[in-house]
Legacy VTK file of the C-alpha trace (Angstrom):
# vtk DataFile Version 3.0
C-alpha trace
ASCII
DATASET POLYDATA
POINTS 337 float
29.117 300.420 -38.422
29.395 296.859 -36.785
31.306 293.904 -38.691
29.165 291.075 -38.272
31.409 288.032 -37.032
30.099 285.641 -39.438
32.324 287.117 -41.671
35.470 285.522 -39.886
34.223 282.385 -42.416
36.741 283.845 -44.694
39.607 283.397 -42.284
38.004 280.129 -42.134
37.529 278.586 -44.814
41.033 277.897 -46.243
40.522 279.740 -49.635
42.908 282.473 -48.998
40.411 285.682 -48.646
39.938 287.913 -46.034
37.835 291.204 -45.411
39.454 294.847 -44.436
37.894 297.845 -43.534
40.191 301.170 -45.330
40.047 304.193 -43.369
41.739 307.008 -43.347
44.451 309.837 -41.681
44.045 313.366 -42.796
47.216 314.615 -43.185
47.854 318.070 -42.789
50.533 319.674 -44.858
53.282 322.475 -44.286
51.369 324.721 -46.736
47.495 324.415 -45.365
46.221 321.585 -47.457
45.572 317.788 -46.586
46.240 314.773 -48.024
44.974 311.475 -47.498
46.560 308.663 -45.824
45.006 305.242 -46.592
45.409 302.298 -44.108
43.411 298.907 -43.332
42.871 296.435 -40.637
40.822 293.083 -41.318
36.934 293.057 -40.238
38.132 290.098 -38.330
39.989 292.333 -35.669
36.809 294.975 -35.631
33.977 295.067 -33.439
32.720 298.371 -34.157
33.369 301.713 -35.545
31.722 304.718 -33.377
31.447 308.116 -32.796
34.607 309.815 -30.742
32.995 309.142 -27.133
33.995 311.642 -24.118
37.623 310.118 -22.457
38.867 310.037 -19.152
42.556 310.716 -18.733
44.747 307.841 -17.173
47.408 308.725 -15.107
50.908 308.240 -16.520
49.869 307.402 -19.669
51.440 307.096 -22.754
51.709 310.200 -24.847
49.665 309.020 -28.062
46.973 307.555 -25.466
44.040 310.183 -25.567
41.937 308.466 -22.512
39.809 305.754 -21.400
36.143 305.509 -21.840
33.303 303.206 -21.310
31.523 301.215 -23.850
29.255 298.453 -22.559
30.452 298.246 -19.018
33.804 297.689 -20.385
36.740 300.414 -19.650
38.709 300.622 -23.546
41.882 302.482 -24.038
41.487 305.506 -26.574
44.988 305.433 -28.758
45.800 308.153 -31.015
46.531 306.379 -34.158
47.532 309.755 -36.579
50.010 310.559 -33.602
51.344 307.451 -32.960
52.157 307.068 -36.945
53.542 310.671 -36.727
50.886 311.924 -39.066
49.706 315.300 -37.894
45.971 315.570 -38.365
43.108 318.379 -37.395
42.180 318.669 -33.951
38.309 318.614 -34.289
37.115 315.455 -32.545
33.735 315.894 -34.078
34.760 315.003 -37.914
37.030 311.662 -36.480
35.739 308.322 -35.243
36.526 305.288 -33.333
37.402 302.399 -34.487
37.037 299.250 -31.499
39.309 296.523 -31.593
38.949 292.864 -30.216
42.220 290.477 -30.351
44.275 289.316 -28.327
42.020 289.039 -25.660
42.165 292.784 -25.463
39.596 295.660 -26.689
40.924 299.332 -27.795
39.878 302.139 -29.150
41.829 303.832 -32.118
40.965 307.376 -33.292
41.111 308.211 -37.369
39.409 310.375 -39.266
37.143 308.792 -41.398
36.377 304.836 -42.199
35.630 304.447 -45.750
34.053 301.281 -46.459
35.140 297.371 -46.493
37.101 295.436 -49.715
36.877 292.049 -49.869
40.362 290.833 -51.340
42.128 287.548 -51.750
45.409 287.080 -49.889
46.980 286.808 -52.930
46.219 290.494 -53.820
47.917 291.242 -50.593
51.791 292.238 -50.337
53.875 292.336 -48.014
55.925 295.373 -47.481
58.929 296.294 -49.628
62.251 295.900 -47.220
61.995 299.935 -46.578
59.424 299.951 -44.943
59.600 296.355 -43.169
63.408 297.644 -41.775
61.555 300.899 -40.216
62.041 301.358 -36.675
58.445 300.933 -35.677
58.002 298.140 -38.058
54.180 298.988 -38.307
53.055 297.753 -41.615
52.798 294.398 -42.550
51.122 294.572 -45.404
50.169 296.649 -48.549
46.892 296.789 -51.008
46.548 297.899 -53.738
43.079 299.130 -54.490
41.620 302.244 -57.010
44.526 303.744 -57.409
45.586 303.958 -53.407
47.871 301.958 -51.902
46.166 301.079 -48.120
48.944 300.377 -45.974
47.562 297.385 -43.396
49.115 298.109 -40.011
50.537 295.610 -37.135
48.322 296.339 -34.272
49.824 294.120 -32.243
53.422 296.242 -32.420
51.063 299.325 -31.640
49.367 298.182 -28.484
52.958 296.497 -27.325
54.751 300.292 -27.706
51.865 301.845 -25.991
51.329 299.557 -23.409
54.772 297.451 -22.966
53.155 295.339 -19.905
50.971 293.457 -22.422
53.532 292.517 -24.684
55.106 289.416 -24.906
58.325 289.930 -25.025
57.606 290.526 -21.311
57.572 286.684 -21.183
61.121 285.451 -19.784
61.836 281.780 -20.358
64.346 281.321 -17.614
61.730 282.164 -15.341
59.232 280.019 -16.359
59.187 276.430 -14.297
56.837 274.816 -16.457
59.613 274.739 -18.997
62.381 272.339 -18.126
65.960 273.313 -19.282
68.317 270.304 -18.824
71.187 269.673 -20.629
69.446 266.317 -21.695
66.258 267.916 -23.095
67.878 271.622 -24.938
70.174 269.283 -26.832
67.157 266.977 -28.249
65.267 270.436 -29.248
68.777 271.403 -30.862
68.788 268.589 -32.918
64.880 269.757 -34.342
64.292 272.737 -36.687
61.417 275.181 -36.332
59.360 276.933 -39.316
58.070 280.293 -37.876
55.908 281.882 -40.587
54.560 285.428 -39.754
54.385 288.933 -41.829
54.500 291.514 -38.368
58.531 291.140 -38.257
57.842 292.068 -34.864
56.086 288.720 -33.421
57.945 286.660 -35.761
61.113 287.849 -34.039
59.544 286.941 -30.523
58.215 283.550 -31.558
62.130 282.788 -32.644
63.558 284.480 -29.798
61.374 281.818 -27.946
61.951 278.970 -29.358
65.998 279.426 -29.451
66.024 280.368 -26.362
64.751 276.861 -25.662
67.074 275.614 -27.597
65.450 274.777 -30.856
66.993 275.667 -33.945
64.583 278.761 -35.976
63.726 279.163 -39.917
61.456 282.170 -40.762
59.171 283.012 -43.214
57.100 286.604 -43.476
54.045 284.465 -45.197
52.702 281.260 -46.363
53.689 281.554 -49.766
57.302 282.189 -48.629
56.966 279.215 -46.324
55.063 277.141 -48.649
58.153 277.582 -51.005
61.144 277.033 -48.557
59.070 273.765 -47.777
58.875 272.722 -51.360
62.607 273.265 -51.724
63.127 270.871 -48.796
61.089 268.414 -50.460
63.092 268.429 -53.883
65.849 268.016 -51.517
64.750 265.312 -50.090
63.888 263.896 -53.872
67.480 264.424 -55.344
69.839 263.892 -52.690
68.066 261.538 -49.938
67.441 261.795 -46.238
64.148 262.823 -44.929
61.872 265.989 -44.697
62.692 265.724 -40.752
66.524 266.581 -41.622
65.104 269.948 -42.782
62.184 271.023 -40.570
60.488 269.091 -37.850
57.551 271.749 -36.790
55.766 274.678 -38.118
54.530 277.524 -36.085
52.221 279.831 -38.144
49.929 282.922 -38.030
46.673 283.369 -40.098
46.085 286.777 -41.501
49.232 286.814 -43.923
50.137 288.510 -47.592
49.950 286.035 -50.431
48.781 282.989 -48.299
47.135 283.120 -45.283
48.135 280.066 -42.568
44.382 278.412 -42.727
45.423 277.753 -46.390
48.717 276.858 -45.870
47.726 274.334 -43.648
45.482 272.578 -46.447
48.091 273.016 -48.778
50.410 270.910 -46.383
48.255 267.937 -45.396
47.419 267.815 -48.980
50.508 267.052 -49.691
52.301 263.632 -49.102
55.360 264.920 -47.796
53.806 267.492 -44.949
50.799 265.378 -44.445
51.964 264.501 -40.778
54.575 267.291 -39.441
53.166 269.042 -36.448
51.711 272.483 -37.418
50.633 275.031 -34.533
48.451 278.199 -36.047
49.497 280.952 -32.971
46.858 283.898 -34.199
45.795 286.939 -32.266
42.577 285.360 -34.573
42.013 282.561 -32.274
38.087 282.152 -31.615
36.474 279.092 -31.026
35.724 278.934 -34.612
38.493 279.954 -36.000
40.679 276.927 -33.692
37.966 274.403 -34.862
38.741 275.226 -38.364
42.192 275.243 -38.111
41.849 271.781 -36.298
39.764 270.585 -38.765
41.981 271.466 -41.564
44.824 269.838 -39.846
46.651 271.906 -37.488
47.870 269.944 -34.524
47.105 272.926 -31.858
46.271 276.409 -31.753
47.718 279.480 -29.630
46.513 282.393 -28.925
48.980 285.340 -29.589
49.696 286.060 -26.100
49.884 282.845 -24.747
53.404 282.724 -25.586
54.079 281.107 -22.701
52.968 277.602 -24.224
54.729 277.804 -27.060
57.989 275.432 -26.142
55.772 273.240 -23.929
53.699 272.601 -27.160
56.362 271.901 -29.550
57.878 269.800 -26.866
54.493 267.739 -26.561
54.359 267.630 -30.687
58.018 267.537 -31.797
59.860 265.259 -28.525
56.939 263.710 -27.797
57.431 265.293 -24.127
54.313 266.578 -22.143
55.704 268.662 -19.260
52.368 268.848 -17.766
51.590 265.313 -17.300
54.932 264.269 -15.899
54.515 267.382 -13.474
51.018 265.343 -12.289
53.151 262.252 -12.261
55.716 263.490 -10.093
53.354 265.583 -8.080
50.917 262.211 -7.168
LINES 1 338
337 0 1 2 3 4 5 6 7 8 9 10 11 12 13 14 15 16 17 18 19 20 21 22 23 24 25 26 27 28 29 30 31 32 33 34 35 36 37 38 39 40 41 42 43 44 45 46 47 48 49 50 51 52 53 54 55 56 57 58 59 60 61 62 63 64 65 66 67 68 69 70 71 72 73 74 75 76 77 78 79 80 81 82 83 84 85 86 87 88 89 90 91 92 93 94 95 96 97 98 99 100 101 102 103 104 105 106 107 108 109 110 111 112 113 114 115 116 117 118 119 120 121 122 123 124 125 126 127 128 129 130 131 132 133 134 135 136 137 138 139 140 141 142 143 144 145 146 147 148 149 150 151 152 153 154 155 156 157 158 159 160 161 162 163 164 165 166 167 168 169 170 171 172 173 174 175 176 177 178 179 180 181 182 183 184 185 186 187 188 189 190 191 192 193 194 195 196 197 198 199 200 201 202 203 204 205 206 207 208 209 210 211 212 213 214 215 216 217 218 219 220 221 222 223 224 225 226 227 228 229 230 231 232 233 234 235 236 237 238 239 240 241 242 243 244 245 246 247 248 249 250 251 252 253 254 255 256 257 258 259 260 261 262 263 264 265 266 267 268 269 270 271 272 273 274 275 276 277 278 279 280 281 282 283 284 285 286 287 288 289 290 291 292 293 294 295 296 297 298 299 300 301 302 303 304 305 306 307 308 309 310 311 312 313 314 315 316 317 318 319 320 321 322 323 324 325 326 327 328 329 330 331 332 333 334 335 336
């Protein structure tokens, strides 16, 4: 089974559908039987789904990591998904499979037992999490389907390659210790005086993106999707309608992922330069999603820039550049000639 990439139109093409593959966890029970456990993960994310190839073990690895192994002259991490969820499963490699991941500039391997086939859903058939689960310690699912009966549980990736390999995270990224990002007095009080949207459903990069961005010195508003965001921005503008001022005295930037329940951020964004009030407020899509296509789509619909999940590292520089009107990197080339 091999996605075809063409299907990444429907991150594309603004009209709030997406593609996920279900698979599923065998759960073994205290009393011999096994029950199903159904989760997702968009076609966007997958570049394959194989047979359980033979692993190498990696020193010092993480405990749910069962081994590297090679797959077109690349070297892929094999993670343990049933163990990492703390789902005990059967130990017979020959009934599981593989499923291969590409985002985030990274590719990984994730055992499960058995991939059932792909749904094609609207965004709007996709919820986000009751605040159970969303308040769990490992924070893992971002989003629920509902679908025949099941309810597939769509899990943050991202959060699962972070906990098993910490180095690649991006909450690695210190700001203090980054001189491409200026902290004078001068410059954090001008992002004080400028209000961030952050809309994201994994709790756990939404709280990194903020982190960020206050650490800067900007002030944060969140949303978990774009129909959440959509409506906080609405209120602003009825706001603006009854009691006077500007949109600007509310929010001054958006920062926004793609893949999200209700309203994905491609959408969003046509929503918002549809609209006479949004039509010009900087809007950055940051998406683990980020191809070439994907950016020129989300350029075309109106975003101002793109990031790539993480490339955290930009994110103050950019908002800088599209909020203060402040590139850091040409005055650096100024100074520097």
């Amino acid at each position: 089974m091999s996605p075809s990439k063409d299907n990444g139109i429907l991150l594309e093409s603004g009209t709030n559908e997406l593609e996920i593959i279900e698979f599923h966890l065998h759960r073994k029970l205290p009393n011999g039987q096994v029950k199903v456990c159904y989760y997702g993960i968009n076609v966007a994310k997958v570049r394959e789904v194989i047979r359980v190839p033979e692993t190498s073990d990696y020193p010092k690895a993480h405990d749910n990591l069962v081994g590297v192994f090679s797959l077109r002259d690349k070297l892929i991490p094999m993670v343990d998904l049933g163990s990492w969820l703390n789902v005990p499963t059967k130990d017979d490699l020959d009934e599981k499979v593989v499923i291969v991941t590409d985002f985030n500039k990274m590719i990984n391997g994730f055992l499960v037992d058995h991939v059932q086939r792909i749904h094609r859903v609207s965004w709007e058939q996709v919820e986000s999490p009751s605040q159970f689960l969303e308040a769990g310690s490992q924070d893992c699912v971002v989003a629920v389907v509902r679908n025949e009966g099941h309810i597939i549980m769509i899990l943050d990736f991202e959060k699962i390659i972070s906990d098993i390999n910490p180095e690649l995270s991006m909450d690695k990224y210190d700001l203090t210790h980054d001189k491409h990002v200026p902290m004078t007095e001068e410059i954090v009080k001008k992002r004080d005086a400028n209000t961030v949207l952050v809309v994201d459903d994994s709790a756990f990069i939404r709280k990194m993106i903020e982190s960020t961005l206050i650490a800067g010195g900007y002030t944060v508003i969140t949303a978990k999707d774009g129909a959440e965001a959509l409506n906080k921005l609405v209120d602003f503008e009825r706001a603006v309608e009854e009691h006077g001022g500007k949109i600007g005295d509310y929010v001054n930037g958006i920062v926004s992922d793609v893949e999200m329940p209700q309203m994905d951020g491609m959408h969003l964004v046509k929503r918002l330069r549809d609209s006479t009030a949004f039509k010009s407020i900087p809007i950055v899509m940051f998406s683990s999603l980020m191809s070439d296509s994907n950016r020129a789509k989300a350029l075309e619909l109106g975003a101002n820039d793109t990031i790539t999940k993480p490339e955290i590292e930009r994110m103050i520089p950019l908002m800088d550049k599209l909020i203060l009107g402040i590139d850091h990197d040409a005055e650096m080339l100024e100074n520097a000639s």
